[in-house]
N, C-alpha and C positions, 0 to 999 in steps of 0.2 A: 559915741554911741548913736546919737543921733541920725547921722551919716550910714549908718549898718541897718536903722529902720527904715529910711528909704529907700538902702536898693531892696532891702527885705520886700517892701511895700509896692516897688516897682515891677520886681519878678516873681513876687505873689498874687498879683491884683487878681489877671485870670484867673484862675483856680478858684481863688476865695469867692470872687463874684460871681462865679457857676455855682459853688457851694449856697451862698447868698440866694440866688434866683430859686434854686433847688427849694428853698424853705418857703418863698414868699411868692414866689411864679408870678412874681412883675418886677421887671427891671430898673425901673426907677427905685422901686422900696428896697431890691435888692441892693441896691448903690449905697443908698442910706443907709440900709441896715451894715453893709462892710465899713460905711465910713465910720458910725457911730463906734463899732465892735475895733476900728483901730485906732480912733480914740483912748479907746478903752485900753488896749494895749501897748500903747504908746508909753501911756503912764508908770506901766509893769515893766519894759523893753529891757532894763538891768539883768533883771530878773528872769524873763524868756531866755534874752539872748547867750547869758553866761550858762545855760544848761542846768538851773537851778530851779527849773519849774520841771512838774512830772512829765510834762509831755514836749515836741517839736515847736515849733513857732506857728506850724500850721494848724497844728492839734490845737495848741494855747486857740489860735485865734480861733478857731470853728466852736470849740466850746463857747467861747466867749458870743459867734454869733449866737449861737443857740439859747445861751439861756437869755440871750438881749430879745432876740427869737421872740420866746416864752413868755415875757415881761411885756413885750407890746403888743402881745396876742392876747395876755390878759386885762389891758384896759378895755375900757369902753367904748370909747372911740377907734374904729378901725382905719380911717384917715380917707382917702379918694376912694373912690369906686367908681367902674365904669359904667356906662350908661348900659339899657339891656339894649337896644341895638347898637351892636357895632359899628363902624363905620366901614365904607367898602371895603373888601379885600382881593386884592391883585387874582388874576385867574391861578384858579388850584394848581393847573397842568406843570406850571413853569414853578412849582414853590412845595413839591412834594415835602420836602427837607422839613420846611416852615411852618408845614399841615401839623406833619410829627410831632415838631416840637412845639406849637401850641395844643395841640391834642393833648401831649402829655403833660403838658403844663398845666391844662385843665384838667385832668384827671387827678396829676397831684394836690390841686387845689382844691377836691374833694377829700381828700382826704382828713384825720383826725391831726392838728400839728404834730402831736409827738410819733404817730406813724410816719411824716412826714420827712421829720429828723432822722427819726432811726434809718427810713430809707435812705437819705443823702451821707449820711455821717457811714452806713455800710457799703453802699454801691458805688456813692459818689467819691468819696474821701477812703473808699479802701480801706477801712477800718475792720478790726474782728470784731466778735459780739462784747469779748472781755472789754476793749477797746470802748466800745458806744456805751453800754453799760458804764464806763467809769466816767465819759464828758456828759452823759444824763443825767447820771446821778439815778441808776435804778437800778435794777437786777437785770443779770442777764436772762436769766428767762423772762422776764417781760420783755425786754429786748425782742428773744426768739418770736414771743406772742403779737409781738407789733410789725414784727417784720412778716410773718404768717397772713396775719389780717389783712395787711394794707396790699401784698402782694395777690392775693384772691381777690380784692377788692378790685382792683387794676385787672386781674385775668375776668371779671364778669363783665366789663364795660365792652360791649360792642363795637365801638366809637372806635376807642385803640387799637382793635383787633381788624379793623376795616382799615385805618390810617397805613398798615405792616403791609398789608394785601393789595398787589398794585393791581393795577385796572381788568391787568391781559390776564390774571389769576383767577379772577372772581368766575 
């Protein structure tokens, strides 16, 4: 069994660690946080792998980030943080891509976590509301309400709507 969680862990990494980033919009913590979460699943692996748990191996383990997610959102200690000025960044023109996807990064990092979740565990991971609703552990109308909120949230920011719009547009 062992052997079936590493290639599991080898042909899952991407995915999960996009998933991971999705929650924590830093790479590094996102690293940690997947390591910690197949740690975790590791322990379970009989269990996932034999088709004896409710959900895919993918599902097992995104829950599993999530509520680990949850757990280190709710201590005290948030752990590094970056300084307010950033250090340089390479000229815009040649890094539209990178703009993107730190723009969005920041925006999801305003976000509320559990708007956050619900976003990645719907969009990112392809899940229905029944679906997110049951690795939450909440209602699916809150579900609905979270996904509503966070998505208006994202349609008022400026910033993203400028990042979509290329130069020769505006």
């Amino acid at each position: 069994m062992e052997d079936d969680f590493d290639r599991y862990v080898a042909a899952a990494w991407p995915r999960l660690l996009r998933s991971a980033w999705l929650l924590t919009g830093d790479w590094q913590l996102a690293e940690d946080l997947l390591q910690t979460a197949l740690i975790k699943t590791a322990r379970h692996w009989n269990r996932v792998a034999d088709g004896n748990s409710d959900a895919n191996p993918d599902g097992y383990v995104r829950r599993v980030l999530v509520t680990t997610y949850s757990s280190w959102w709710r201590r005290k200690w948030r752990g590094e943080r970056p300084t307010e000025r950033l250090p340089e960044r390479i000229d815009a023109d040649h890094n539209d891509a990178a703009d993107v996807r730190f723009g969005l990064a920041d925006a999801l990092a305003g976000l509320p976590r559990q708007q956050r979740a619900v976003l990645m565990l719907r969009y990112h991971a392809d899940l229905t509301e029944a679906q997110t609703a049951q690795i939450l552990g909440i209602g699916i109308g809150t579900v609905k309400s979270h996904t509503s909120r966070a998505l208006a949230a994202l349609r008022r920011r400026d910033d993203l709507r400028g990042l979509l719009i290329k130069e020769g547009d505006r």
